[in-house]
C-alpha positions as a Markdown table, in Angstrom:
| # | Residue | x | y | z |
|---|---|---|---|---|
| 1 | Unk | 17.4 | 17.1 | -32.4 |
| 2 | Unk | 14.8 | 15.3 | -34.4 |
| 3 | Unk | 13.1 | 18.3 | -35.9 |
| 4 | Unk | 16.4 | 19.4 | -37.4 |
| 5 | Unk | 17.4 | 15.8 | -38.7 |
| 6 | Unk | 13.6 | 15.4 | -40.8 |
| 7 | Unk | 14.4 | 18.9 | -41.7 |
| 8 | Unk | 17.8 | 17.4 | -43.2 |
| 9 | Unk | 15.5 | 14.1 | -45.0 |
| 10 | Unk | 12.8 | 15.9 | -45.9 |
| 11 | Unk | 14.5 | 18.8 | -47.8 |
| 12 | Unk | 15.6 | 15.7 | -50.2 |
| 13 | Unk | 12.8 | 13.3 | -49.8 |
| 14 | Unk | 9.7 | 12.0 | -48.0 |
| 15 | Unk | 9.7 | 11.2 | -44.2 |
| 16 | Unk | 7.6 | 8.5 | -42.5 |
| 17 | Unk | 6.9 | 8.7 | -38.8 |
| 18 | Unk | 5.6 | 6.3 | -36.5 |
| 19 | Unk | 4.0 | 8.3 | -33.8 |
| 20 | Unk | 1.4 | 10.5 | -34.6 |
| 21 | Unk | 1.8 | 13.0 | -31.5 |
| 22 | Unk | 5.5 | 13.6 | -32.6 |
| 23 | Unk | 4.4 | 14.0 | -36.4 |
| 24 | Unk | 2.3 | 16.4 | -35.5 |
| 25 | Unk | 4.6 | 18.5 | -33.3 |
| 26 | Unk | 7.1 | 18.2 | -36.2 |
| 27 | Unk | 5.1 | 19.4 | -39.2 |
| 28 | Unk | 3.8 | 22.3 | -36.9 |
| 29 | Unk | 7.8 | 23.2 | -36.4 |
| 30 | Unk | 8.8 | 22.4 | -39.6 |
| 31 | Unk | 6.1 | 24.5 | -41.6 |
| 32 | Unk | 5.6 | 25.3 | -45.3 |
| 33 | Unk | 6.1 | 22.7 | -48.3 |
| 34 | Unk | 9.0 | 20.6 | -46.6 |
| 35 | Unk | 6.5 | 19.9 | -43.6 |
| 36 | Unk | 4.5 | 18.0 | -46.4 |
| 37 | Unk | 7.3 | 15.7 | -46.7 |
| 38 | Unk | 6.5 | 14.4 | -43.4 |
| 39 | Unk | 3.6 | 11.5 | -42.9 |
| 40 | Unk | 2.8 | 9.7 | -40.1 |
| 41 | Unk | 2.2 | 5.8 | -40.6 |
| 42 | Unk | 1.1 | 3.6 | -38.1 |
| 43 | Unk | 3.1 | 0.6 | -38.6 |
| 44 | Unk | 6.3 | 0.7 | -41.0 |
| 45 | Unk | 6.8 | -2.6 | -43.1 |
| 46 | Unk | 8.6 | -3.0 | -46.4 |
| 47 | Unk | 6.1 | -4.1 | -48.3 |
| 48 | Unk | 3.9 | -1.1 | -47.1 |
| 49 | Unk | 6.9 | 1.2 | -48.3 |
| 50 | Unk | 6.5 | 1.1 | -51.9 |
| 51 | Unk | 2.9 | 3.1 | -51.3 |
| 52 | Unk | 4.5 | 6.0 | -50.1 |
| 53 | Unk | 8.2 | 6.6 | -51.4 |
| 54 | Unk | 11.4 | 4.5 | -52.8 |
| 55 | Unk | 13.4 | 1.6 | -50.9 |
| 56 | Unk | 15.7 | 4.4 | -50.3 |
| 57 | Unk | 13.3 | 6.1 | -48.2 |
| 58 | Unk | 12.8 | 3.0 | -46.6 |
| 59 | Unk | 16.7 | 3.2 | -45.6 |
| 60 | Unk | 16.1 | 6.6 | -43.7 |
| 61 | Unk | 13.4 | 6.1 | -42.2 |
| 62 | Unk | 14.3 | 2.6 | -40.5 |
| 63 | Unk | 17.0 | 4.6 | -39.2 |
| 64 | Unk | 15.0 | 6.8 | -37.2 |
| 65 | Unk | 15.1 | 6.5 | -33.7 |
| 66 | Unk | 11.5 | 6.0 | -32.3 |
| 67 | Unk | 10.6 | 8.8 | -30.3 |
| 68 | Unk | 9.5 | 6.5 | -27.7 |
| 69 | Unk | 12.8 | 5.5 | -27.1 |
| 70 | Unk | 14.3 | 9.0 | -26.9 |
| 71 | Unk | 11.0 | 9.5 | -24.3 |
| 72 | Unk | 11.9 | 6.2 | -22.3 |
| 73 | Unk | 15.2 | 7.8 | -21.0 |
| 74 | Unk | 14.1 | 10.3 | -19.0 |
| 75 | Unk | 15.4 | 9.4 | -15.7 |
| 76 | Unk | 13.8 | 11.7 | -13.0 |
| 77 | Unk | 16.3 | 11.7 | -10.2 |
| 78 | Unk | 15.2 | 12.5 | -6.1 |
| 79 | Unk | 17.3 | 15.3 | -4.2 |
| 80 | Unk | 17.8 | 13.4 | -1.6 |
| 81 | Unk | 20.8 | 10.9 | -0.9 |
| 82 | Unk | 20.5 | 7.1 | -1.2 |
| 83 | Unk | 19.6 | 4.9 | 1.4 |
| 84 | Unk | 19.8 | 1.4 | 1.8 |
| 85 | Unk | 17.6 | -1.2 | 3.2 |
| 86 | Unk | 17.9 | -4.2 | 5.5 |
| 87 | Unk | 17.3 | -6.9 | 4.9 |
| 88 | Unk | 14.5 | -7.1 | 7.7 |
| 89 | Unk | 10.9 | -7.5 | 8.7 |
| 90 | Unk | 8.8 | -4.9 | 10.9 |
| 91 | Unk | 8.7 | -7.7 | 13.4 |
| 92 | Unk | 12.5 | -7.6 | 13.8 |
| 93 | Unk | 12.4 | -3.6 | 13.9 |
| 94 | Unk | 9.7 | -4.0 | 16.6 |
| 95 | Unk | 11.2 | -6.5 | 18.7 |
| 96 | Unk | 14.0 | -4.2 | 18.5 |
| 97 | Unk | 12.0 | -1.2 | 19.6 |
| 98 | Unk | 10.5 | -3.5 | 22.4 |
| 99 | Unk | 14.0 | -3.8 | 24.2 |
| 100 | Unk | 15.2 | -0.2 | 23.4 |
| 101 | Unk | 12.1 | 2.1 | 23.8 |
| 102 | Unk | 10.1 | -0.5 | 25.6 |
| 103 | Unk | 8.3 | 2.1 | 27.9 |
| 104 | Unk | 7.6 | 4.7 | 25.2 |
| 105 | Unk | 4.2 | 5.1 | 24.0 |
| 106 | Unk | 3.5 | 3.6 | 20.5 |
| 107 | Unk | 0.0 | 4.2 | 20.4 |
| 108 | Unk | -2.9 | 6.2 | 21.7 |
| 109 | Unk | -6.6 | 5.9 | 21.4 |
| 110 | Unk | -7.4 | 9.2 | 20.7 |
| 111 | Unk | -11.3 | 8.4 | 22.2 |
| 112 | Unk | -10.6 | 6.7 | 25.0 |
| 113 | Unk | -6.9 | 8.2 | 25.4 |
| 114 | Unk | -5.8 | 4.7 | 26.3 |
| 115 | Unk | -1.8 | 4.0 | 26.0 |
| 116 | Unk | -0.3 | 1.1 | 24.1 |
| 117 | Unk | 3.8 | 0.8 | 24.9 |
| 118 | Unk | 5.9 | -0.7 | 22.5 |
| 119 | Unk | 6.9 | -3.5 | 24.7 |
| 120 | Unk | 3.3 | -3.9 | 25.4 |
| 121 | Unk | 2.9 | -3.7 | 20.8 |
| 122 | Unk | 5.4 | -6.4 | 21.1 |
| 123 | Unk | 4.3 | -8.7 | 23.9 |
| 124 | Unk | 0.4 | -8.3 | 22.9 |
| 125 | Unk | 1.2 | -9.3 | 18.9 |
| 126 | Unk | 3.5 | -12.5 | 20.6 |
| 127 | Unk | 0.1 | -13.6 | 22.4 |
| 128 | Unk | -2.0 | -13.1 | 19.5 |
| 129 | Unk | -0.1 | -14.7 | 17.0 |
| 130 | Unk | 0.1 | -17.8 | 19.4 |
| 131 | Unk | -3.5 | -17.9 | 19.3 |
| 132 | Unk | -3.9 | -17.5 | 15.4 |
| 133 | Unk | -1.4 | -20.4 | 15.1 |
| 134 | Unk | -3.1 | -22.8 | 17.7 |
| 135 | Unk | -6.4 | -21.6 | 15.5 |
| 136 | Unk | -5.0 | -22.9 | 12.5 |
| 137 | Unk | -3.6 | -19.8 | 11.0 |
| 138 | Unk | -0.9 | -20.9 | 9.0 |
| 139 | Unk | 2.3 | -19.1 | 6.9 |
| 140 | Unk | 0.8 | -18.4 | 3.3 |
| 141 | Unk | -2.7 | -17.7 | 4.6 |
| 142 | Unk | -4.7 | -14.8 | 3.7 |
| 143 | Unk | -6.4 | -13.0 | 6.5 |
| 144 | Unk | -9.0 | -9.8 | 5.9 |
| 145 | Unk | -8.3 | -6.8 | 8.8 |
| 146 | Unk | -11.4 | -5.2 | 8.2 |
| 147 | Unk | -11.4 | -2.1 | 11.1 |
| 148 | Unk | -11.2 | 1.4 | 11.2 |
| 149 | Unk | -8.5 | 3.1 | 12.7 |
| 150 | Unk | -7.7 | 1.7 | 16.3 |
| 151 | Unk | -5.0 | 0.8 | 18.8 |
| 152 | Unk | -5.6 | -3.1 | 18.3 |
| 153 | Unk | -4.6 | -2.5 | 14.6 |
| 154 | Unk | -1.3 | -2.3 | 14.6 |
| 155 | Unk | -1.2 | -5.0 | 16.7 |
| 156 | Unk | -2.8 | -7.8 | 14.4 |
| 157 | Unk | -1.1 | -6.0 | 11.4 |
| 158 | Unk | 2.8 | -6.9 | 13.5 |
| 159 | Unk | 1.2 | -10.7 | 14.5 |
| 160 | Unk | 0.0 | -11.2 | 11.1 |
| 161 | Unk | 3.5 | -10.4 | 9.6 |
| 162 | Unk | 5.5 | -12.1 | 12.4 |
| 163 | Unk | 3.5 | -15.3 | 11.6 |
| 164 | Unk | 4.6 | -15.2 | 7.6 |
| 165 | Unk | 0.6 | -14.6 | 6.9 |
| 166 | Unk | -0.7 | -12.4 | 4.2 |
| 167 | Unk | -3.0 | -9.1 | 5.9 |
| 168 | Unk | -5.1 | -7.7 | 3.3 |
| 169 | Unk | -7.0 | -4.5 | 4.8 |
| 170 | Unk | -10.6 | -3.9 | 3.9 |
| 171 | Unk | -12.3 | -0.4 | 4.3 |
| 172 | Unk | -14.3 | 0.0 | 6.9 |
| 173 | Unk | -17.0 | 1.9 | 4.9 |
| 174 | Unk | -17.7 | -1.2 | 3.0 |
| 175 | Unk | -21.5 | -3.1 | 2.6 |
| 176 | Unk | -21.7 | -6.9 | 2.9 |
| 177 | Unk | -21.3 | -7.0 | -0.7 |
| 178 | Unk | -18.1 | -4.9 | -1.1 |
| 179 | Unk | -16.4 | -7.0 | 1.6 |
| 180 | Unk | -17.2 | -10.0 | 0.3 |
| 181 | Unk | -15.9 | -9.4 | -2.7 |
| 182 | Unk | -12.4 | -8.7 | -0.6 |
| 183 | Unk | -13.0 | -12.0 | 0.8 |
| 184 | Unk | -14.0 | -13.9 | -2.4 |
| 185 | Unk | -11.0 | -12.4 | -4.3 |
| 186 | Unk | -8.1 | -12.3 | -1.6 |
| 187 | Unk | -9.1 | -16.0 | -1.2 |
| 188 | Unk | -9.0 | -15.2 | 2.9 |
| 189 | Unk | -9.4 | -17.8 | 5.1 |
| 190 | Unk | -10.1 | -15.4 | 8.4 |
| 191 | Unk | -11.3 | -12.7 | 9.2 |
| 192 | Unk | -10.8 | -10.0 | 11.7 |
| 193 | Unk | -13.4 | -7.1 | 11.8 |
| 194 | Unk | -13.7 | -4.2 | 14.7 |
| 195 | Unk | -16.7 | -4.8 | 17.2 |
| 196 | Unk | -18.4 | -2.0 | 16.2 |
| 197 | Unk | -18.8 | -3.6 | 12.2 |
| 198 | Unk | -19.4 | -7.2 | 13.2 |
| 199 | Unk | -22.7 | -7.3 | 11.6 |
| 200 | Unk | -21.4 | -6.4 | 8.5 |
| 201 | Unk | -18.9 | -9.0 | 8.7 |
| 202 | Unk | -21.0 | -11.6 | 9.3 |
| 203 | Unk | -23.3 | -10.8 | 6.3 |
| 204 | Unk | -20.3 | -10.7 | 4.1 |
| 205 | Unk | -18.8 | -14.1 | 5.5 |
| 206 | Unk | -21.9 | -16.1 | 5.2 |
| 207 | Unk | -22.4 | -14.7 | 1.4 |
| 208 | Unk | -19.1 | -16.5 | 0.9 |
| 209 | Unk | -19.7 | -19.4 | 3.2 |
| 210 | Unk | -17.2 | -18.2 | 5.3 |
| 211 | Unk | -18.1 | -19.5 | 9.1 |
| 212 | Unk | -18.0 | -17.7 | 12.5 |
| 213 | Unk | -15.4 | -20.3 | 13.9 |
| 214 | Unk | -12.8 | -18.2 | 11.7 |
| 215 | Unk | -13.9 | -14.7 | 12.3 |
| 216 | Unk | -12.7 | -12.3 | 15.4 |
| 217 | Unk | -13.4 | -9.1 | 16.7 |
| 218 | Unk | -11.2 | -6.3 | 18.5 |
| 219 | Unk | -12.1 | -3.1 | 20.2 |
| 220 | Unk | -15.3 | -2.2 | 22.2 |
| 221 | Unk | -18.9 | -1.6 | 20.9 |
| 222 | Unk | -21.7 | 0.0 | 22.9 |
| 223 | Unk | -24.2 | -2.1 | 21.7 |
| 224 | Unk | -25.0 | -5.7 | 24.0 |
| 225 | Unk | -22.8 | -9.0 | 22.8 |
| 226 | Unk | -24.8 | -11.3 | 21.4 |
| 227 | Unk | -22.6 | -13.4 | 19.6 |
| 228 | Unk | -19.6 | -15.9 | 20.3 |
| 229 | Unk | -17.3 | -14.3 | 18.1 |
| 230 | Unk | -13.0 | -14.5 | 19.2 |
| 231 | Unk | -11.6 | -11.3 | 21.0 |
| 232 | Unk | -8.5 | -10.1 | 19.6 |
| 233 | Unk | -8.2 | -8.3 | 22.7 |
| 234 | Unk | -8.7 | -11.1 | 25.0 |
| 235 | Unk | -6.3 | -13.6 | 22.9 |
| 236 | Unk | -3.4 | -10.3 | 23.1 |
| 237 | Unk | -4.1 | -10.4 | 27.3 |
| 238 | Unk | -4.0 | -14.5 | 27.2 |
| 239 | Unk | -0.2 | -15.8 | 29.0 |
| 240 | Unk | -0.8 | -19.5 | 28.7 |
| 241 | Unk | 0.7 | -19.8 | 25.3 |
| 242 | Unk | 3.7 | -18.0 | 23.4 |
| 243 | Unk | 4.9 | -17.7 | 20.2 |
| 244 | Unk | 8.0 | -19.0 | 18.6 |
| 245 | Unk | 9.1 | -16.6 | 15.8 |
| 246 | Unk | 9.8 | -18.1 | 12.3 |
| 247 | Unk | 12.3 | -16.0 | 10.8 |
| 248 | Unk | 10.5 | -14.4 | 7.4 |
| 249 | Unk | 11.9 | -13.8 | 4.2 |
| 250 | Unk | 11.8 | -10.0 | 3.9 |
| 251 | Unk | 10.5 | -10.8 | -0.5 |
| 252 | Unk | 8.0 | -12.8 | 0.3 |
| 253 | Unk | 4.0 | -11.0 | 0.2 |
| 254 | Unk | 2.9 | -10.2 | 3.5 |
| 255 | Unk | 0.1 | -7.6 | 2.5 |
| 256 | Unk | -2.7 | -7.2 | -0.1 |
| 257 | Unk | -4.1 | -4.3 | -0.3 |
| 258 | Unk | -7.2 | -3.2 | -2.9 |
| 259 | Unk | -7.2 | -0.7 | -5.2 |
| 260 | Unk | -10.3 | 1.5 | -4.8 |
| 261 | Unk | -11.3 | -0.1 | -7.9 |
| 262 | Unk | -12.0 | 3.3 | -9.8 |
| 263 | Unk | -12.2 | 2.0 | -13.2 |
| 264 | Unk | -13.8 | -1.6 | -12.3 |
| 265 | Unk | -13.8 | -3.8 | -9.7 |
| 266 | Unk | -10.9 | -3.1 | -6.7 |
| 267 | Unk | -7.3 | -5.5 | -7.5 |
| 268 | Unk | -5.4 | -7.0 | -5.1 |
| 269 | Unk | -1.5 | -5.6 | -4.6 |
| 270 | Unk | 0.6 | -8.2 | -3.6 |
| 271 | Unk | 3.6 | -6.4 | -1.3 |
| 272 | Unk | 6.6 | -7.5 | 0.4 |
| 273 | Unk | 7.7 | -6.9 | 4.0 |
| 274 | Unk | 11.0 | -5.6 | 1.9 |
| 275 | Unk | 8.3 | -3.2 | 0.1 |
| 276 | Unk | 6.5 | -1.9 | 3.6 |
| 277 | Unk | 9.7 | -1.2 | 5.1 |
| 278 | Unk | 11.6 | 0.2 | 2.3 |
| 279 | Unk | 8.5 | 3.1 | 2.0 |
| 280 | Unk | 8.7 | 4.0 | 5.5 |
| 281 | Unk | 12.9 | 4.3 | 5.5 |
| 282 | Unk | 12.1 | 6.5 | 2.4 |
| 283 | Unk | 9.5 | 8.8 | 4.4 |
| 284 | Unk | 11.8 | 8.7 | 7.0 |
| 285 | Unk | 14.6 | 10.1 | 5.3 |
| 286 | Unk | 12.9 | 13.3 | 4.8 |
| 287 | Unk | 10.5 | 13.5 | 7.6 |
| 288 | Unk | 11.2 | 16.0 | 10.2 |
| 289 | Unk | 12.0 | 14.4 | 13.6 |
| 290 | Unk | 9.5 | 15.3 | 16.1 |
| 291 | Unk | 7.7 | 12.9 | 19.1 |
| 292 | Unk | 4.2 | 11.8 | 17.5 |
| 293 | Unk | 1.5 | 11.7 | 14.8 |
| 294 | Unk | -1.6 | 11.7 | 13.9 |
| 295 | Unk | -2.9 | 8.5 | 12.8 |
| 296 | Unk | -6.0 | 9.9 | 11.2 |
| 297 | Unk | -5.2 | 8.4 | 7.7 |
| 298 | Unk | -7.3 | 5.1 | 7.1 |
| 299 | Unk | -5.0 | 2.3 | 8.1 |
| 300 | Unk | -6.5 | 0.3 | 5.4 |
| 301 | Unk | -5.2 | 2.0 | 2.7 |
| 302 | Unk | -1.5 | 2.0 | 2.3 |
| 303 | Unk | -0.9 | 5.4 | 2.8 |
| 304 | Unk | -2.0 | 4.6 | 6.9 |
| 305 | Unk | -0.1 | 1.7 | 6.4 |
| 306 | Unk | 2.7 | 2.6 | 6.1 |
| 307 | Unk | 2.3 | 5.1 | 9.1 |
| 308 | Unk | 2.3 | 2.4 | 11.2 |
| 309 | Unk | 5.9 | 1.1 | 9.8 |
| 310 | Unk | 6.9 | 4.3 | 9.7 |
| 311 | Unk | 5.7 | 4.6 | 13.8 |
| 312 | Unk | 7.6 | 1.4 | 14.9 |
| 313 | Unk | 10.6 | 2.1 | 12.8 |
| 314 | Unk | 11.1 | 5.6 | 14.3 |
| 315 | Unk | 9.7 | 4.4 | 18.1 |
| 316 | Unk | 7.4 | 7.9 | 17.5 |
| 317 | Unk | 4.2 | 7.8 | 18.9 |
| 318 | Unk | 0.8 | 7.7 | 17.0 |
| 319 | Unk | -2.2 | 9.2 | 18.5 |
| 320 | Unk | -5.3 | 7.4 | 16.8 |
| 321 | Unk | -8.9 | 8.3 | 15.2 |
| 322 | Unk | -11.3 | 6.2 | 13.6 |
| 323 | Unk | -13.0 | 9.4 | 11.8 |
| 324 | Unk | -12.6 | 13.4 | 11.3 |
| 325 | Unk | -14.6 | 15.4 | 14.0 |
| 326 | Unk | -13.2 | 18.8 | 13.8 |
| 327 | Unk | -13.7 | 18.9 | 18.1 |
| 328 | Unk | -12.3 | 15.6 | 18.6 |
| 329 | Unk | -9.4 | 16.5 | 16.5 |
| 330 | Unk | -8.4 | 19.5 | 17.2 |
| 331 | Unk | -8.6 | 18.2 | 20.9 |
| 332 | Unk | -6.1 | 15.6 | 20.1 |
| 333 | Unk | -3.6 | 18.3 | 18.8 |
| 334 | Unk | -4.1 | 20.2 | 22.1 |
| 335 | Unk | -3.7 | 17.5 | 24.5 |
| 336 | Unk | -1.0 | 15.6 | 22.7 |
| 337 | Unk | 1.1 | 18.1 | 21.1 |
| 338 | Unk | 1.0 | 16.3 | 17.9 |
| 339 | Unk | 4.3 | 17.4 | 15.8 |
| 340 | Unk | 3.4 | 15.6 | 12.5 |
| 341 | Unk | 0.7 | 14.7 | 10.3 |
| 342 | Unk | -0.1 | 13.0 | 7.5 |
| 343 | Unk | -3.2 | 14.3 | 5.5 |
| 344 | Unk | -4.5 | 11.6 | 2.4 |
């Protein structure tokens, strides 16, 4: 359409365009004397008008469309149907999960094959988020979940959200100075770090003045305790205190993820729980019903992220690994029957 309508100008008089690409494309279709009617200009002005043809020119030309407008309606549509999305948290969805499939595994530890149900998701992310709040975690407050791939995971990821408190996952692979960047720029005011990575956490919290009093660990570590740090897994075990659940607004930030920081430093990405749990109904649309997954995508990036909603929101099981080992894995498929997975 607009190679034939500067064919109709340019047979009469000279053509301005404003985008190079599409000048080019046109003179290359156009061809022969009445492509050297056509010129591309960078910016089209009045004044600037009188260097290259008459006001009448002018006239035509300003009536152009500009190809970036034609470009901007492209509308790529899905194949699938429409769905629509509640207005709820993944704390709702679990509690929900909690009274309906409470005795179906949620997660397993696919090391130590230990079982998590979902009431026990439920329950043990109701006892930790008691203790965060008699800690002085408060709604608004940023907390780094710095952990590989684990069964305590999900767990601080649903207390975290129930609580109204921003997570923001940090790789696992990180040095000191990586992760305290995270901590720096995510202005976190906790942090909880797997046993195994303590040391690293430590080093990154005291280059930010950051004090063991708000750090905690989850999960075991082979190596002899040496330090006074607070077990997740002791405070999801604790019955002495409960929590009373806040309702959240679905559009307000509950996670903050980093980029991998590819072209500079890694950026925060603020998301809502409406965000979390609108890419795991969309997955779920079109994922094939089966019992269990995988979980050997990194949590902390919010591809494994949204695994976890996606677990929870279809009460299917997820089968966990902190790393690839071909034996360990392909174990795992053998002894679980694994029906999906997700591959980053």
């Amino acid at each position: 359409m607009l190679v034939r309508r500067v064919l109709r100008l340019a047979s009469e008089r000279r053509v301005l365009l404003r985008s190079e690409r599409v000048c080019h494309t046109v003179k290359r279709s156009l061809g022969g004397a009445v492509a050297q009617q056509v010129t591309f200009v960078r910016s089209i002005t009045t004044p600037s008008l009188a260097n290259f043809a008459s006001s009448a020119v002018a006239e035509h030309v300003a009536n152009l469309p500009n190809p970036r407008d034609e470009f901007a309606q492209i509308v790529h549509k899905s194949p699938h149907d429409d769905i629509s999305i509640p207005n709820h948290t993944i704390w709702e969805v679990a509690e929900h999960q909690a009274r309906v499939n409470g005795e179906k595994t949620a997660f397993i530890c696919g090391i130590t094959h230990k079982k998590v149900t979902f009431r026990e998701l439920f329950t043990g992310a109701r006892r930790v988020a008691a203790s965060f709040t008699r800690d002085g975690v408060r709604k608004g407050d940023t907390v780094v979940l710095h952990s590989f791939n684990c069964i305590e995971y999900p767990m601080v990821v649903l207390a975290l959200t129930g609580m109204g408190v921003v997570c923001s996952p940090a790789s696992p692979l990180f040095v000191p100075n990586e992760l305290a960047y995270q901590l720096t720029n995510s202005r976190a005011k906790f942090v909880v770090t797997h046993k195994q990575l303590e040391n690293v956490a430590l080093e990154a919290a005291s280059m930010t003045g950051m004090k063991p009093s708000v750090m905690y660990t989850m999960g075991a570590s082979e190596e002899t305790d040496t330090r006074d740090l607070k077990s997740i897994n002791d405070m999801a075990a604790q019955t002495e205190h409960d929590f009373f659940y806040q309702r959240v607004d679905p559009n307000q930030k509950l996670m903050l993820p980093f980029s991998s920081g590819t072209t500079g430093n890694p950026k925060g990405v603020g998301l809502t729980a409406k965000n979390l749990l609108a890419n795991a109904l969309q997955v779920a649309h079109v994922e094939p019903h089966g019992d269990s997954y995988v979980g050997l995508v990194p949590f902390f990036h919010i591809y494994g992220m949204m695994l976890i909603h996606l677990s929870i929101l279809q009460s299917k099981s997820i089968v966990t690994l902190p790393r690839f080992i071909p034996e360990t894995f392909l174990g795992v498929l053998a002894k679980y029957k694994v029906s999906s997975m997700q591959i980053d």
